[in-house]
C-alpha positions, 0 to 999 in steps of 0.5 A: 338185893345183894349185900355190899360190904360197908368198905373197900379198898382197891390197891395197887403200886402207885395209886395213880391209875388202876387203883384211882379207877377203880375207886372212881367207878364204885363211887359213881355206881354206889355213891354213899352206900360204901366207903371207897378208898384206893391206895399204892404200895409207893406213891405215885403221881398224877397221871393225866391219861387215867383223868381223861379216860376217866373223864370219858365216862363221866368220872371226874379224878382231877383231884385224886391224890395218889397216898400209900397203903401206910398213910391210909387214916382207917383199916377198918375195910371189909374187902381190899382188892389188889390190881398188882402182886406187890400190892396183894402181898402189901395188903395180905401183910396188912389185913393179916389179924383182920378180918377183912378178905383180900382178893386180886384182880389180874389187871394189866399195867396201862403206863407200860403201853408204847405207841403215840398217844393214840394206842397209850389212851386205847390202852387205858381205855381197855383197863378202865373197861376191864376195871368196870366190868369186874366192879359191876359184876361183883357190886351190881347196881340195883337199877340193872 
């Protein structure tokens, strides 16, 4: 059985795609068992694209409100993993006199996607997979 960190936090710029996800999908896969908070370097908005990806999956992210790494009301994490450079360099600034480890995570920016809705949700799709794969390869659920 593997050790899973008490509590993590997925970074990113904004807190309205990457981030929320990623936060979304630990929660579903390990429930009470961490403490999951995302947060963004600025804040950012609601995105309907990433609650309608989300919702795809069975994640329900209507009531995600974006917040910033500054208004976070712990720091207490064990892991903070960041989906953008400015996010790392926020969360390495952050996490400078803890001891909490920081990873990153080359994720792509799905907003910048052009196209018609069609190719833009394909484009959040293909990030909440790569999100997904990366959460159950480093939290692997115990019924797998």
């Amino acid at each position: 059985m593997q050790i899973l960190p008490s509590a993590v936090l997925f970074c990113c710029n904004l807190n309205e795609v990457r981030s929320p996800m990623a936060e979304g999908m630990l929660k579903r896969f390990h429930g009470s068992r961490i403490f999951v908070d995302s947060a963004g370097v600025t804040l950012g908005g609601q995105d309907p694209f990433m609650i309608e990806v989300m919702r795809e999956i069975g994640v329900d992210m209507s009531r995600h409100r974006p917040k910033t790494l500054g208004s976070l009301e712990t720091d207490a994490f064990e892991l903070v993993i960041a989906l953008s450079p400015q996010a790392k360099a926020r969360a390495e600034d952050l996490t400078r006199y803890t001891h909490c480890e920081v990873r990153t995570w080359d994720i792509p920016d799905p907003t910048r996607a052009e196209g018609n809705r069609t190719a833009r949700l394909a484009a959040y799709r293909q990030v909440r997979d790569q999100i997904r794969d990366k959460i159950l390869e480093l939290f692997p659920r115990e019924d797998d």
